[in-house]
C-alpha positions in Angstrom: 250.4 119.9 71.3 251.0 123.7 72.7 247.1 124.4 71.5 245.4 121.2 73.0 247.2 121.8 76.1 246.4 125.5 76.5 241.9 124.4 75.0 242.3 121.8 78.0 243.2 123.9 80.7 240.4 126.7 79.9 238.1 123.9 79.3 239.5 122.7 83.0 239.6 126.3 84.4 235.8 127.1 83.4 234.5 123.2 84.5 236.0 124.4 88.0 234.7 127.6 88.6 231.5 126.6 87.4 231.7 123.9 90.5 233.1 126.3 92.8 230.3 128.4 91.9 227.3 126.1 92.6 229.3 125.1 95.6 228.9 129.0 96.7 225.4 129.6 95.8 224.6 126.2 97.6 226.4 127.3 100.8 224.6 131.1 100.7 221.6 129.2 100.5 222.2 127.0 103.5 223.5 130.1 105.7 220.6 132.3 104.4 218.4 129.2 105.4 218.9 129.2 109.0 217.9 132.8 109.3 214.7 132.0 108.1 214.7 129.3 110.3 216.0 125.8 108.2 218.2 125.1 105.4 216.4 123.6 102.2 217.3 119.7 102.2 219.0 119.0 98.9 221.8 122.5 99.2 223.2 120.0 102.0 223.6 117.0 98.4 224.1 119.8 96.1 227.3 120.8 98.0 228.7 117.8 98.0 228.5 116.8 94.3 229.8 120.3 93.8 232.9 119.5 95.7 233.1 116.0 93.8 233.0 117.9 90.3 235.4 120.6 92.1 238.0 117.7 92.7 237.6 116.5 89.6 238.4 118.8 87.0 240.7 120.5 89.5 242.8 117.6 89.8 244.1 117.6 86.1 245.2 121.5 86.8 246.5 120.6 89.9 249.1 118.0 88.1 250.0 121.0 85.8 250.6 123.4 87.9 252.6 121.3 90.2 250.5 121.8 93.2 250.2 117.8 94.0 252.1 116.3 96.2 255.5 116.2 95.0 258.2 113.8 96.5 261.3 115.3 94.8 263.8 115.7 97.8 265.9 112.8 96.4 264.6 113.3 92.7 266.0 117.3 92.3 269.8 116.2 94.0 270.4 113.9 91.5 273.1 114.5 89.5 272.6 115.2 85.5 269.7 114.0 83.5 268.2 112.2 86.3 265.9 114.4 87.3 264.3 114.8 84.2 264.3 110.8 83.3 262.3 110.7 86.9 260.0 113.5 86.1 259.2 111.4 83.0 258.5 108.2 84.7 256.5 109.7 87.4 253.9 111.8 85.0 254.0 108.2 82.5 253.2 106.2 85.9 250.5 108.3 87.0 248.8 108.0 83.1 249.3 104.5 83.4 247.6 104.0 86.5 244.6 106.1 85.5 244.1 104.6 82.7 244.6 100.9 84.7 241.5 102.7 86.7 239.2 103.8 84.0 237.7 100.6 84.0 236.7 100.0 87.2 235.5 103.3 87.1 233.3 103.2 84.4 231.8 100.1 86.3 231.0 102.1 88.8 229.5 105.0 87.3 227.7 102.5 85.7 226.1 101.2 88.8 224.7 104.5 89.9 222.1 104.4 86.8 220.1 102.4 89.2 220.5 104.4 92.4 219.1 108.4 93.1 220.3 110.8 95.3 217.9 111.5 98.4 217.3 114.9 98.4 217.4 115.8 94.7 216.5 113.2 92.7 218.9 112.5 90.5 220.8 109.4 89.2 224.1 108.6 90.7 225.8 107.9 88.0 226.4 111.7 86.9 227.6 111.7 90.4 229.7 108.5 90.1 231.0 110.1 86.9 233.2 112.7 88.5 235.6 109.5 89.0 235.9 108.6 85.4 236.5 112.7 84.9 239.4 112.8 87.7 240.8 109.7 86.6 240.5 111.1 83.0 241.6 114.6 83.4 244.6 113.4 85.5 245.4 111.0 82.5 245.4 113.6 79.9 247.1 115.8 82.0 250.2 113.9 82.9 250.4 112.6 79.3 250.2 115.7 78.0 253.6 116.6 80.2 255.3 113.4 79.3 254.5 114.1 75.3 255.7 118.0 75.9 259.0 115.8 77.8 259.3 114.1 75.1 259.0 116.0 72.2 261.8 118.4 73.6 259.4 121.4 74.5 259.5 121.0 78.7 261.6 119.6 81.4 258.7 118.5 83.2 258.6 120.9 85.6 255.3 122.6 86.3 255.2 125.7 84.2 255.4 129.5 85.3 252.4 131.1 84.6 252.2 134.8 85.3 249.9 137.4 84.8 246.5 136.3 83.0 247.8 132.7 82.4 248.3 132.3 86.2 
C-alpha cells in the first residue's frame, strides 16, 4: 500500500509541476507580448487549461497533505477514538462522493469531443477531462488514507513530510 501511495504522489508531484510550468511559460509569453506590442491569442486559453490540470492533480496532494479545508474544531476535542472514527468517515465520504461524480463526469468530458477551444484548436474534452482527473485523483487519494486507517498503518492525519519528501 506504502509503495502505491508513495508512485502516486510523484506521479501527482511531476503531473503538477509540469502544469505549473506551462502555466509560467504561458504567462512570460503574455508579459513579453505586450512589450512587443500584443500578447499571442491562445497564451490567454493556454493559461487557463494549465490552471485546470494544476487543480487537478494538485487536488489529490492537497487531501494528503492536509492542506484542504479541514473542519476539525469539534472533530480533534472529542474524547477517545472519536477522532479517528471521524477522520475515517470523512476521507470514506469524500471517495464516495467522487466516485458518485465520476459519471457525470465522464458525460461531460464526453461532450467536449464535439466542441474546440477558440484560440487553439483543440477538443474540449482533454479539457473537460481534468474533471474526471480531480474527481479521480481525489478518490484515490482519500481511499488510499482510509485503507492506510484501516489497515493500522495511520491515524488519518496528514503525514509529516520533511526534508526531500516535503
Amino acid at each position: 500500500m506504502q509503495r502505491f501511495v508513495s508512485l502516486l504522489v510523484r506521479f501527482s508531484r511531476l503531473a503538477t509541476g509540469i502544469a505549473f510550468a506551462v502555466l509560467m511559460i504561458a504567462v512570460l509569453i503574455q508579459i513579453a507580448g505586450r512589450f512587443i506590442g500584443s500578447s499571442p491569442v491562445w497564451t490567454e486559453e493556454l493559461t487557463r487549461f494549465a490552471l485546470l490540470y494544476l487543480a487537478a492533480f494538485g487536488v489529490g496532494l492537497s487531501f494528503r497533505n492536509g492542506d484542504l479545508v479541514n473542519v476539525d474544531l469539534v472533530c480533534e476535542s472529542l474524547p477517545g477514538a472519536w477522532p479517528a472514527r471521524l477522520r475515517l468517515f470523512s476521507a470514506l465520504a469524500t471517495a464516495a462522493l467522487c466516485l458518485a461524480l465520476i459519471a457525470p463526469a465522464w458525460k461531460y468530458t464526453s461532450i467536449g469531443v464535439m466542441q474546440t477551444s477558440p484560440a487553439l484548436g483543440w477538443r474540449m474534452d482533454f479539457m473537460h477531462a481534468t474533471m474526471l482527473v480531480l474527481l479521480v485523483s481525489l478518490a484515490v487519494f482519500a481511499l488510499a488514507r482510509a485503507g492506510e486507517m484501516l489497515l493500522g498503518g495511520a491515524d488519518g492525519h496528514a503525514p509529516r513530510v520533511t526534508g526531500e519528501n516535503a
